[in-house]
C-alpha angles and dihedrals in degrees: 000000000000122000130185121209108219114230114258096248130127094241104057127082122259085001112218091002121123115234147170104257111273136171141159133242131275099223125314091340119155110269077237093055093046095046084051095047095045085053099047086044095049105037105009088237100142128214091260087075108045132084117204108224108173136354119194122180113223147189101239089177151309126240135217091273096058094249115139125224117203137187142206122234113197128169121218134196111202117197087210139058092198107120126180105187126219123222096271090075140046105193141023132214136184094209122177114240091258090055090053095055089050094054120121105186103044132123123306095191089105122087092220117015091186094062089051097042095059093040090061094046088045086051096047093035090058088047095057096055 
């Protein structure tokens, strides 16, 4: 799986973590569109080379105010390892699942890392049979 380390600015988003690609809507773009431009932006793959496997829509959390935020969690299989990376990161990695969940330094952006965690391993774990 492909993580990108944010640079360590105070501008962007988690600075100096390593995190899964991520990346919010311009207007009222489809979550798909969105997943597809975020990629091209951060790494230059293009949609070409990408396969979509599996989209989950998720609650990533609720606020004081009772209003839900939720994510999107797509899974992507690239045909290529060549990365160009944009301003908002500084490194790449291609990391197994058992390197990412013992990751200390990774992303704090999801509610509850664990559930995701395992939702991705189940995913990839199915695929492989």
């Amino acid at each position: 799986m492909l993580l990108l380390k944010r640079r360590n600015v105070p501008m962007i988003m988690n600075p100096g973590i390593w995190a899964f690609l991520s990346g919010g809507r311009d207007g009222n773009e489809r979550y798909l569109t969105t997943a597809y431009r975020e990629i091209g932006e951060e790494t230059s793959i293009g949609k070409e080379s990408l396969r979509m496997l599996y989209k989950e829509k998720r609650l990533l959390k609720e606020d004081r105010k009772g209003i839900k935020w939720h994510n999107w969690l797509f899974i992507f299989h690239s045909n290529t390892r060549k990365v160009k990376l944009d301003y908002e990161n500084s490194a790449y990695r291609w990391a197994t699942m058992r390197e990412i969940e013992k990751e200390i330094n990774y992303t704090n952006i999801f509610i509850n890392r664990k559930a995701l965690e395992a939702r991705i391993r189940r995913y990839l774990w199915t695929k492989k049979r």
